[in-house]
C-alpha angles and dihedrals in degrees: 000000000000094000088060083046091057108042087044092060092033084061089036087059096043098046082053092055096055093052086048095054088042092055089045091049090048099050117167108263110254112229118219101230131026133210121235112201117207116298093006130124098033109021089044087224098109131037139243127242115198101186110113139117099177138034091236091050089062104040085056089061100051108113095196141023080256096062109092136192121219133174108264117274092215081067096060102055102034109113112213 
């Protein structure tokens, strides 16, 4: 009976370490410039679209003058 414990957590380990590998290896693309809709970022009253992979592609989103486009601040921070 421990020896089908075992070998049933021993699959179910295993099986986790291999999900795990798979999310690492389809990581979410990181776009270069966000758009930070009015009153977003500091005020907490916009949002923040990070979905850009140039700097034209996101000024021509903006729905006001308020709206502004930044270079992603995942970019920033990420070590290679």
């Amino acid at each position: 009976m421990k020896t089908l414990v075992f070998a049933g957590a021993l699959v179910a380990g295993i099986l986790g370490m291999q999900a795990t590998a798979m999310a690492q290896q389809q990581k979410a693309p990181v776009y270069r410039y966000c758009l930070l809709e009015a009153g977003g970022f500091r005020s907490g009253g916009g949002s923040t679209l990070c979905r850009f992979n140039t700097l034209a592609q996101c000024l021509q989103s903006r729905n006001s003058f308020a709206d502004t486009c930044i270079i992603n601040p995942e970019l920033t921070f990420r070590r290679r």
